[in-house]
PASE-134294 format. One record per residue: residue in one letter; y, x, z of N, C-alpha, C in turn. Coordinates in steps of 0.02 Angstrom, whole numbers, padded with zeros to 5 digits, always signed. Layout:
<recs>
AYXZYXZYXZ;...
</recs>
This chain:
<recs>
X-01620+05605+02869-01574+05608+02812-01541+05540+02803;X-01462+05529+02783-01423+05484+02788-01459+05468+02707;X-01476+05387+02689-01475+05351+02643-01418+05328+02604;X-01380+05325+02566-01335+05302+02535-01349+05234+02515;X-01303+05196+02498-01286+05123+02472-01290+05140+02411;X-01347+05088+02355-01319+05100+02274-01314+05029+02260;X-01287+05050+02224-01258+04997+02176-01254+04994+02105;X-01247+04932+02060-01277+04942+01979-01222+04906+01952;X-01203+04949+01897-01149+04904+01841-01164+04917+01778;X-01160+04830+01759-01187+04847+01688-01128+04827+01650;X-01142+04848+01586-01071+04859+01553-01094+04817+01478;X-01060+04785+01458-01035+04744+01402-01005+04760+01352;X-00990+04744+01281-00923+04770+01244-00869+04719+01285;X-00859+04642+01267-00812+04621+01306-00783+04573+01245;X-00733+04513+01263-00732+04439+01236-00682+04450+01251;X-00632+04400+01196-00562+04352+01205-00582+04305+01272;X-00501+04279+01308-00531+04239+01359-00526+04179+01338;X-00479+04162+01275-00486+04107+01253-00521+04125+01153;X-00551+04058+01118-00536+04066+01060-00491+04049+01041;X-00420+04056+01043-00356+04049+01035-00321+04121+00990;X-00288+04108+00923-00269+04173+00896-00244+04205+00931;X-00200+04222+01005-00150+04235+01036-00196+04289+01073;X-00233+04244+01104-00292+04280+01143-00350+04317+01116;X-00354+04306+01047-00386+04359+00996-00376+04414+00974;X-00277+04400+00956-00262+04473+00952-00252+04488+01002;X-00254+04476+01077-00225+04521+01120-00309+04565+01119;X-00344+04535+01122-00413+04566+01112-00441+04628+01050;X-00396+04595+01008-00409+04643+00939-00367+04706+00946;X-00308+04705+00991-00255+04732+00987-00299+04803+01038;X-00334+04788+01097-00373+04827+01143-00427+04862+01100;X-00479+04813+01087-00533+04851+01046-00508+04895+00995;X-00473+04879+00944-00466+04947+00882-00422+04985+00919;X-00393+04966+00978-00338+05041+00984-00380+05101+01017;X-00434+05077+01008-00489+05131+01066-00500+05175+01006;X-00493+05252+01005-00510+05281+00964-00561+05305+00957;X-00613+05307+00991-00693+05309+00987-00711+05237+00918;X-00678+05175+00902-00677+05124+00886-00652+05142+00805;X-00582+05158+00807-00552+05167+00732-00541+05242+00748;X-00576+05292+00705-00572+05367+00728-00516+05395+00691;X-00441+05375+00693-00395+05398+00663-00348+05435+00730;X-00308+05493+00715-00233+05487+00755-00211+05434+00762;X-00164+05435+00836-00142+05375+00859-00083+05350+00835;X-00047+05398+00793+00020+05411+00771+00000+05333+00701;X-00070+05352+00674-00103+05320+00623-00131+05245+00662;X-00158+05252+00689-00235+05204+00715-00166+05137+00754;X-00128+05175+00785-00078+05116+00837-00051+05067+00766;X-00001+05113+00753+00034+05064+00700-00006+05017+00655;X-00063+05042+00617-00110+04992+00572-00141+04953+00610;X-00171+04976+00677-00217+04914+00712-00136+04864+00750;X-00117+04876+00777-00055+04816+00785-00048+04781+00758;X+00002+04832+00693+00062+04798+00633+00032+04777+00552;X-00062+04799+00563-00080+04755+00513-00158+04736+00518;X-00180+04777+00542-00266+04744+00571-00283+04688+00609;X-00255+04693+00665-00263+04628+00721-00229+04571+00685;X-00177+04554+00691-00122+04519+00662-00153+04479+00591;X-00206+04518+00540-00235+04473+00509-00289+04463+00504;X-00324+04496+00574-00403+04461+00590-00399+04416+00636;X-00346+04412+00678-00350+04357+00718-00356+04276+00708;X-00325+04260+00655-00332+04181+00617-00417+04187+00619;X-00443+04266+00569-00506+04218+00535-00541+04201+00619;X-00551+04272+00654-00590+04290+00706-00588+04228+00746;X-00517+04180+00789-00523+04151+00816-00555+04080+00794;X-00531+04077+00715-00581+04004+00692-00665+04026+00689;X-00695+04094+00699-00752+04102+00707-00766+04101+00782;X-00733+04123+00834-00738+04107+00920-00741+04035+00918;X-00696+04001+00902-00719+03901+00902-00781+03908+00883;X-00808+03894+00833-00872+03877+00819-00918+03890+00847;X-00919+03944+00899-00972+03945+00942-00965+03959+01028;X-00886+03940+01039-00874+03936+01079-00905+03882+01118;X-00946+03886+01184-00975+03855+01227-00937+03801+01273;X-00954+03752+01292-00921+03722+01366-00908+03766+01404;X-00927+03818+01410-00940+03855+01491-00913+03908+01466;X-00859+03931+01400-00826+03994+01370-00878+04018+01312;X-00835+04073+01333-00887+04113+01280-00961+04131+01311;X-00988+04137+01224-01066+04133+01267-01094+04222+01288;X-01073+04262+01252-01075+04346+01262-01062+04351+01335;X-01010+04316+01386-00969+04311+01439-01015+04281+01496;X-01047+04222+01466-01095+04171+01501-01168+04210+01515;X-01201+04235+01442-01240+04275+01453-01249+04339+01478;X-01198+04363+01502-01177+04423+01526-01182+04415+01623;X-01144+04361+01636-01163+04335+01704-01210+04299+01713;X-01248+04265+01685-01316+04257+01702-01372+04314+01698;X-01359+04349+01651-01400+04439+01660-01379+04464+01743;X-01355+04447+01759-01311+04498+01807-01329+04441+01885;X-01335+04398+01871-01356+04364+01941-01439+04354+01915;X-01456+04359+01857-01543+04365+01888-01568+04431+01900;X-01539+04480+01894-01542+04550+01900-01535+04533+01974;X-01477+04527+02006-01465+04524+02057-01506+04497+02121;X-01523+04416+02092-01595+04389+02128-01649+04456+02124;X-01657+04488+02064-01711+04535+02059-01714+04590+02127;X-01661+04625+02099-01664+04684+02161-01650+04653+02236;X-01609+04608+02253-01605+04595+02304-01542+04608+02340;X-01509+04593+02385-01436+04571+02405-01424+04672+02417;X-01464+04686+02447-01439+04777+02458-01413+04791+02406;X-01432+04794+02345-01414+04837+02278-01369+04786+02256;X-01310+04791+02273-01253+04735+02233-01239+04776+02160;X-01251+04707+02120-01259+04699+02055-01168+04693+02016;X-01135+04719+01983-01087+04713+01966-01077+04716+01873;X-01027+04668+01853-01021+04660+01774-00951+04688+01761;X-00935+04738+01717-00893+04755+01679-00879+04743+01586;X-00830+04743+01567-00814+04721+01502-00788+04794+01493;X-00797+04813+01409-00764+04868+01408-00677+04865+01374;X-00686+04798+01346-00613+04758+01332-00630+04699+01369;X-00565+04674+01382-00552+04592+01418-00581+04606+01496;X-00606+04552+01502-00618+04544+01558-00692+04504+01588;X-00728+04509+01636-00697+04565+01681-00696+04621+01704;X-00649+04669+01686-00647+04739+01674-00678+04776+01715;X-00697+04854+01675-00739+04896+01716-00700+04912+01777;X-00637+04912+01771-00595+04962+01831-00617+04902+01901;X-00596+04841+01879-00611+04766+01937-00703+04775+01958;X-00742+04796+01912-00805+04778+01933-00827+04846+01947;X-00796+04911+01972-00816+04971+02003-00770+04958+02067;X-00706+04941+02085-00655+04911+02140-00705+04878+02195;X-00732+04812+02145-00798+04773+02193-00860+04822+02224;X-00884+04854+02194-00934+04900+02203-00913+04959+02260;X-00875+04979+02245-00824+05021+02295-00842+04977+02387;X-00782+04906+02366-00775+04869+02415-00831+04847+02456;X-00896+04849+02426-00947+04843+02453-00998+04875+02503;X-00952+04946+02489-00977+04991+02529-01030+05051+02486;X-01029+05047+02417-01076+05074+02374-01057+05148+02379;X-01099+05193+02378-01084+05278+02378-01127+05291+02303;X-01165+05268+02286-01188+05276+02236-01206+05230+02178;X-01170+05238+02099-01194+05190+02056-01215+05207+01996;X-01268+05162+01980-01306+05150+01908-01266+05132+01876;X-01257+05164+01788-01223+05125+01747-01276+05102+01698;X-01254+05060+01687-01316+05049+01619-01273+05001+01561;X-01238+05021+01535-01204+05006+01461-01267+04952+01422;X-01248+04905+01389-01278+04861+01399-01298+04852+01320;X-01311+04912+01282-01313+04936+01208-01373+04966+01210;X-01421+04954+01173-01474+04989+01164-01494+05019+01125;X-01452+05056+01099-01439+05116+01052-01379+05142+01068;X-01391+05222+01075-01310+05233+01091-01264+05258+01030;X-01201+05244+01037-01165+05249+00997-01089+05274+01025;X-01051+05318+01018-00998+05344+01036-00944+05282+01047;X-00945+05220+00989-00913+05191+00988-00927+05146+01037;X-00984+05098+01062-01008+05078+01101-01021+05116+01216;X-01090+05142+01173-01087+05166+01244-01047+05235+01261;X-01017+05277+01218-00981+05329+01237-00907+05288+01244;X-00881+05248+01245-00824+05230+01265-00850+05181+01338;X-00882+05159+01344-00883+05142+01411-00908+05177+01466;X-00940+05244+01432-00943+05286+01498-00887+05322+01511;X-00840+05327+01447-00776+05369+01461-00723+05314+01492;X-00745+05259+01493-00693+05208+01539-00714+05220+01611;X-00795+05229+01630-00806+05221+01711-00759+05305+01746;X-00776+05347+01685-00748+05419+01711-00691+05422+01725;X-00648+05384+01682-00580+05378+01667-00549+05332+01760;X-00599+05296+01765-00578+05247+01821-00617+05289+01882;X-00659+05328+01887-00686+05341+01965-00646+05402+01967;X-00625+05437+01911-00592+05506+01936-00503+05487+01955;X-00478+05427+01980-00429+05420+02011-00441+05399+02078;X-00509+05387+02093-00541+05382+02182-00534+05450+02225;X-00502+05429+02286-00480+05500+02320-00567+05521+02348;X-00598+05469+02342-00672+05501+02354-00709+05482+02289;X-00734+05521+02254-00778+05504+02185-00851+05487+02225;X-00875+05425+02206-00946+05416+02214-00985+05460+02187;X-01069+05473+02200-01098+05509+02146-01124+05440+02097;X-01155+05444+02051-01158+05403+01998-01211+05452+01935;X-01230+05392+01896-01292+05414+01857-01294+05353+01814;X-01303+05376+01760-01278+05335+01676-01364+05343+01653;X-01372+05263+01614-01437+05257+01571-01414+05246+01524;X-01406+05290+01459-01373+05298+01381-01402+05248+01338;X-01437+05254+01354-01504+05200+01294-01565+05192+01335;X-01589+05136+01288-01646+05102+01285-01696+05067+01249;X-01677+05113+01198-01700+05074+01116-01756+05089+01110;X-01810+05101+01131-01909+05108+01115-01928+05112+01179;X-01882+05095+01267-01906+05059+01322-01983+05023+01298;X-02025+05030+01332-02094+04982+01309-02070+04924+01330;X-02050+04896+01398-02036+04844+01427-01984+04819+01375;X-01932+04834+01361-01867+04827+01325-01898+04790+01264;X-01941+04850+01233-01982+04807+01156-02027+04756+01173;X-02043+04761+01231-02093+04680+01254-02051+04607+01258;X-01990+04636+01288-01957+04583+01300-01912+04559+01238;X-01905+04601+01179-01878+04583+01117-01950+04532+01067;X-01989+04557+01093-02056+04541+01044-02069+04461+01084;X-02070+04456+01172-02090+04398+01174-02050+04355+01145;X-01965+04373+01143-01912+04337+01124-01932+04283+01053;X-01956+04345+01019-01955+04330+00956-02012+04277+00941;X-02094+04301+00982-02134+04266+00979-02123+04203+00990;X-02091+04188+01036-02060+04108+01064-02055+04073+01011;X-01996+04121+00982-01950+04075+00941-01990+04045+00872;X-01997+04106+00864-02041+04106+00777-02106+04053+00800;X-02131+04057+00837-02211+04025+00823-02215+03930+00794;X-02146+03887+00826-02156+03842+00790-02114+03846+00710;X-02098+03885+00687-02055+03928+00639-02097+03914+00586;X-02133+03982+00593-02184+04002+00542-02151+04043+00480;X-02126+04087+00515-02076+04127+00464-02134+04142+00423;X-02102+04174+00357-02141+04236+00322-02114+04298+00301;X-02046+04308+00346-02005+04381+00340-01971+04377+00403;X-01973+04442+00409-01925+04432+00455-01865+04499+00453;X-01809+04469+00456-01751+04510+00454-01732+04578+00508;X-01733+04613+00520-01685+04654+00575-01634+04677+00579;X-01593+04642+00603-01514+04641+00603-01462+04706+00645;X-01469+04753+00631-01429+04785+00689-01338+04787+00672;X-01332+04810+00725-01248+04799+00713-01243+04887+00673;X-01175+04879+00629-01150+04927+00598-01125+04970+00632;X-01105+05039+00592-01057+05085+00606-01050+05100+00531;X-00975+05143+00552-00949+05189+00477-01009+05235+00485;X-01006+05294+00402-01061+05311+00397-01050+05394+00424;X-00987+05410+00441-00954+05454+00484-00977+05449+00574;X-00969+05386+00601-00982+05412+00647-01048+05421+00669;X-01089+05406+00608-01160+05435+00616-01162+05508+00606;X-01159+05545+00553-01129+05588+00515-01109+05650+00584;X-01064+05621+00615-01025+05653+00662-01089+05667+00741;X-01132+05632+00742-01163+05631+00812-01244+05687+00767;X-01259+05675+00712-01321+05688+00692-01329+05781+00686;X-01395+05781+00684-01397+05864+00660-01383+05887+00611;X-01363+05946+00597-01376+05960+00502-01453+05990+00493;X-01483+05996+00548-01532+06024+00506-01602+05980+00508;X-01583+05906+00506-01621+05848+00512-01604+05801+00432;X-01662+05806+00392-01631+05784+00331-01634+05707+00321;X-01587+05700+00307-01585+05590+00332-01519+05583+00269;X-01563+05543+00216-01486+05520+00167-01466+05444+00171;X-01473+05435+00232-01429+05379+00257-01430+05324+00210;X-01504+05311+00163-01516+05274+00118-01568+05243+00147;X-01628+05281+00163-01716+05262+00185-01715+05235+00272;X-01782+05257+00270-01768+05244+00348-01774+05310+00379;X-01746+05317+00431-01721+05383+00434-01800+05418+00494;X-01801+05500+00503-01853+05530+00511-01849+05493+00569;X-01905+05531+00622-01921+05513+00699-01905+05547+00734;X-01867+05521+00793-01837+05521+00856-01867+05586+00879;X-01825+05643+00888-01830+05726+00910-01772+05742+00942;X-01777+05800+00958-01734+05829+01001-01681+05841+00971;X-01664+05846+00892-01612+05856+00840-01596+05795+00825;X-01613+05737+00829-01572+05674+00836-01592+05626+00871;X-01581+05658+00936-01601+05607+00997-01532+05540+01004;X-01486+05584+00982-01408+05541+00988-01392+05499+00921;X-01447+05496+00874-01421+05465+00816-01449+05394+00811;X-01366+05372+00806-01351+05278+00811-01460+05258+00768;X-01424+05275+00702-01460+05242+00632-01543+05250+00639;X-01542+05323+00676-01621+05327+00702-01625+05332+00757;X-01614+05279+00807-01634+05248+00870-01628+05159+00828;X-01608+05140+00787-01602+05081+00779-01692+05062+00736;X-01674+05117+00675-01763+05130+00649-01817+05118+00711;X-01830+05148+00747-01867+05177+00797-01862+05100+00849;X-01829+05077+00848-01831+04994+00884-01864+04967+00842;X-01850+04971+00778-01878+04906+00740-01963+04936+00721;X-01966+04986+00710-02019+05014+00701-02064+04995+00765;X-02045+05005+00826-02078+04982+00901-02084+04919+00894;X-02020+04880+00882-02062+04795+00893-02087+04776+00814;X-02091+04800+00781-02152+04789+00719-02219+04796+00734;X-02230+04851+00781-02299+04870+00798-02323+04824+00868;X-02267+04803+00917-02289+04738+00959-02303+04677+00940;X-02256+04666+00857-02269+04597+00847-02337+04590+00802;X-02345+04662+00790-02415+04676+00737-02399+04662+00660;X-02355+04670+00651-02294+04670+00563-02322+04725+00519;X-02325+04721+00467-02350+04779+00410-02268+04776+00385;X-02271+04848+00347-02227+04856+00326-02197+04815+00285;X-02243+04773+00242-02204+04710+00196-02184+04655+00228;X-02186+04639+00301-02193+04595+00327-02106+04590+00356;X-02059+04643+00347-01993+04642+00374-01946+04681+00339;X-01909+04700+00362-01842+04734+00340-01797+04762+00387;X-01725+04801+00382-01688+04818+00429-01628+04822+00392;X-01580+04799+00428-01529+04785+00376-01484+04812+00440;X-01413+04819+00422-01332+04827+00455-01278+04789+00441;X-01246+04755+00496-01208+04715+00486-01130+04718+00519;X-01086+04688+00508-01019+04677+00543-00965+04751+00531;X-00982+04746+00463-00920+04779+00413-00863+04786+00430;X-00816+04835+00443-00750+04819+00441-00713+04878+00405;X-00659+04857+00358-00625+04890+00311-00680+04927+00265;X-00647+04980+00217-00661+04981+00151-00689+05055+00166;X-00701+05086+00219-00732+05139+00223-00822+05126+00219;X-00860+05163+00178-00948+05174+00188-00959+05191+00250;X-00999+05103+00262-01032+05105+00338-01098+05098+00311;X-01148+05106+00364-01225+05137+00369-01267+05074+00288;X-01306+05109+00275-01344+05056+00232-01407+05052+00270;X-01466+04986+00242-01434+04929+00185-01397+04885+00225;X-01352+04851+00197-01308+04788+00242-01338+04728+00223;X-01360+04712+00276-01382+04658+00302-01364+04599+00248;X-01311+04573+00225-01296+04525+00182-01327+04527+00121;X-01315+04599+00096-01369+04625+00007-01415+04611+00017;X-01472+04627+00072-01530+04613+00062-01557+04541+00050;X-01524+04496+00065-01532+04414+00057-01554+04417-00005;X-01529+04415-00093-01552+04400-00130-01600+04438-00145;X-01620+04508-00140-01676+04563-00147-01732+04510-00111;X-01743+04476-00042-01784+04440-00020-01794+04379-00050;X-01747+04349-00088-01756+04286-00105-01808+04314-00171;X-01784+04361-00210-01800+04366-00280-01888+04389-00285;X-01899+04406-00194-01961+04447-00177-02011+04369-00167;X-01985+04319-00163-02019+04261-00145-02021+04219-00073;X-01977+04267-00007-01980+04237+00033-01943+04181+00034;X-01958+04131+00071-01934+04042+00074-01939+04038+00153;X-01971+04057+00204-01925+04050+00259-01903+04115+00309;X-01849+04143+00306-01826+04178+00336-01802+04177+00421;X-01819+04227+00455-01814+04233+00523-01780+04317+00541;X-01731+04291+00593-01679+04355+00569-01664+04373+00648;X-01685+04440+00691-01668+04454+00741-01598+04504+00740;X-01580+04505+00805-01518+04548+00794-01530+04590+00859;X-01598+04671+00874-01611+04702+00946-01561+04722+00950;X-01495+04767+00924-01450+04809+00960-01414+04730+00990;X-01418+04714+01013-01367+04642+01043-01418+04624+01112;X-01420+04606+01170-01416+04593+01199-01430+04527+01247;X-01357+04499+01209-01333+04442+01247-01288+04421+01157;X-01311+04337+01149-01277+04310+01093-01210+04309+01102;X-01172+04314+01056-01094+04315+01053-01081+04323+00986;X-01021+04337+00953-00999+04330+00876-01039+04348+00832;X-01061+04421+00839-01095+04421+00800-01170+04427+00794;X-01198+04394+00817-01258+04355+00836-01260+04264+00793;X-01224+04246+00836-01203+04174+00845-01166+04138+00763;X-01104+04164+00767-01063+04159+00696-01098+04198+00635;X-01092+04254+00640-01101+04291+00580-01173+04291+00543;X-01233+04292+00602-01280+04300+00570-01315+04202+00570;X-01301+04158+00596-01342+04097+00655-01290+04059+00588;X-01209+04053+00582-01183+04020+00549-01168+04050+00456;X-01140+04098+00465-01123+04134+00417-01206+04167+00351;X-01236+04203+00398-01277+04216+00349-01345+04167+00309;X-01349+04114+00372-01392+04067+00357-01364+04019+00316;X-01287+04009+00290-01268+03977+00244-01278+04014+00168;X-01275+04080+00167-01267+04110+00124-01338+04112+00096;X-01401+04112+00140-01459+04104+00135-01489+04016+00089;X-01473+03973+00118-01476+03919+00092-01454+03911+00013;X-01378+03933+00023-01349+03948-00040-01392+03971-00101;X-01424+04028-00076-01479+04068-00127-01519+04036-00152;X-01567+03962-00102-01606+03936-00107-01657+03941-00089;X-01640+03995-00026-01694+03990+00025-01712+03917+00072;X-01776+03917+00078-01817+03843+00094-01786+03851+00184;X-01782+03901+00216-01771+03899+00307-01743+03956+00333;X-01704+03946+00407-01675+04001+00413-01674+03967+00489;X-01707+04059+00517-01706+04044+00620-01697+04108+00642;X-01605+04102+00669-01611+04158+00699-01608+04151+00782;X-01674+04221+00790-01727+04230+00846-01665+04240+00893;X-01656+04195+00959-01593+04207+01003-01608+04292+01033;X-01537+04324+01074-01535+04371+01085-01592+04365+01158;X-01616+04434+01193-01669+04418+01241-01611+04395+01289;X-01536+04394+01315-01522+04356+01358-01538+04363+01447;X-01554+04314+01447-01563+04316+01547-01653+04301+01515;X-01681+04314+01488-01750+04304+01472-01773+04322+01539;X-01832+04308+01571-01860+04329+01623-01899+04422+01599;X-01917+04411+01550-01949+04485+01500-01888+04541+01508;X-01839+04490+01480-01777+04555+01511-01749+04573+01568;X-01750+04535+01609-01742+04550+01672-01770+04594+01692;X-01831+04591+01704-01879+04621+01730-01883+04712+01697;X-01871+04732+01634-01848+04784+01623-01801+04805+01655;X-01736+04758+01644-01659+04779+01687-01693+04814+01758;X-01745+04794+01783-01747+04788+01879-01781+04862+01870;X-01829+04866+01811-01895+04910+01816-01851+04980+01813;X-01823+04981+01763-01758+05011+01718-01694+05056+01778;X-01678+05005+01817-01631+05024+01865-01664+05028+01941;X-01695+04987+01943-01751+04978+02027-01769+05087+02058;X-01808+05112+01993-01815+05160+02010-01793+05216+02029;X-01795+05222+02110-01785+05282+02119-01718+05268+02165;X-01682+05182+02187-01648+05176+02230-01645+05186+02293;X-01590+05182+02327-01570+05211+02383-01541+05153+02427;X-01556+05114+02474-01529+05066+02499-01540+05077+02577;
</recs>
């Protein structure tokens, strides 16, 4: 039997190439026009994300890209290719390792082209979100579809949706954290996941799964295997029980708001004074749906919320870096994708 060539692409949301407003909105201008992103008609979604969304997030957005803009670019970008060449050391030169952005660069269509060029007949996707979300990983699998179904030969190919209660995945979030925290000495600790509207939860969930999008939502079944809000529970709930956390010992919050529509509760920012008023004085704040640090990691929660924290009169504030090129994460990535290749 003939063996096939595989090959692995992992997928990113994706960065401005500069922090420059110019290069922000051309960035802002890509991301909201994706309608998995702003779920309006296009007749609607084009004109407002152009002619008034981008155009006045770009000032704030790009003075938030400076501030944590790296020597070496952006760091989402940096950490994204260093994931991707220790993966690569991992599996070994057969299984060529390839990085896609699902905005900017460098794009999925360029980093399936390479994969192609390599001689690959078969590829792993692995979306680089560990919770799935329509807006997230359902738009970047509808970008690889969108790009292999113009190949006069379609590879075969095979998508990993999620990875949010992976054991390895929660080991490698927990050693993360252990690192960080132990000369710390938190006495809370935050869980930061990224937001959605409360629709496109709404839209993926069962009706006959009762969740009021207030508590923490039921457990992971066959009736909401696809739901954002309870795969995000179900992470934090997993690395609570690796780090050995009682229920008073943390929280779960949602973050990175945009416009005036009800996105998921609690948000991440409210809960600050509820904690202060509870007595905690040093706060420690992870962010699992993330990856690899970038805006909102870096700015929002590292600059932004730890000011707002101080402000309150909280005594400390450490937020736990993303797991990164961690060796813990790696080693999932390999365990994760390794199985079951063809070289």
């Amino acid at each position: 039997m003939h063996s096939s060539k595989t090959g692995v692409l992992l997928i990113n949301l994706g960065t401005p190439a500069q922090p420059t407003r110019l290069s922000v909105w051309r960035y802002l201008n890509e991301f909201l026009s994706d309608p998995r992103v702003v779920a309006l008609p296009a007749l609607i979604r084009l004109p407002l994300v152009w002619g008034v969304i981008a155009p006045l997030r770009a000032g704030r957005s790009s003075e938030a890209y400076q501030s944590i803009w790296g020597t070496s670019g952006s760091p989402l970008l940096t950490h994204s290719l260093m994931q991707k060449e220790r993966l690569q050391e991992s599996l070994g030169r057969e299984t060529p390792v390839a990085l896609g952005m699902r905005y900017g660069q460098p794009s999925i269509q360029a980093a399936l082209a390479w994969l192609l060029a390599q001689g690959v007949q078969h590829i792993k996707v692995l979306p680089l979100f560990p919770q799935y979300a329509s807006a997230a990983t359902g738009s970047a699998i509808e970008k690889v579809l969108q790009t292999l179904q113009k190949q006069n030969v379609i590879p075969s190919f095979e998508v990993i949706a999620d990875f949010y209660d992976h054991p390895l995945f929660i080991q490698a979030l927990a050693q993360t954290a252990a690192e960080a925290c132990a000369p710390f000495q938190a006495d809370f600790m935050l869980m930061s996941f990224h937001g959605l509207p409360e629709q496109h939860v709404r839209d993926a969930e069962s009706k006959s799964v009762p969740c009021d999008h207030k508590g923490a939502c039921p457990a992971i079944h066959t009736q909401n295997q696809f739901c954002y809000r309870a795969q995000c529970y179900a992470t934090a709930k997993a690395l609570a029980a690796q780090l050995g956390f009682t229920e008073n010992e943390y929280q779960i919050g949602f973050q990175s708001r945009l416009g005036k529509t009800p996105w998921i509760k609690p948000y991440t920012d409210a809960i600050l004074p509820q904690l202060k008023a509870q007595g905690v004085k040093r706060l420690a704040v992870i962010c699992p749906s993330f990856v690899a640090d970038c805006l909102e990691t870096l700015e929002e929660i590292g600059i932004r919320l730890k000011n707002e924290w101080l402000r309150l009169g909280g005594e400390a504030f450490l937020l736990v870096p993303s797991v990164n090129a961690h060796p813990a994460f790696i080693r999932f990535l390999a365990e994760r994708l390794g199985s079951g290749l063809l070289t």
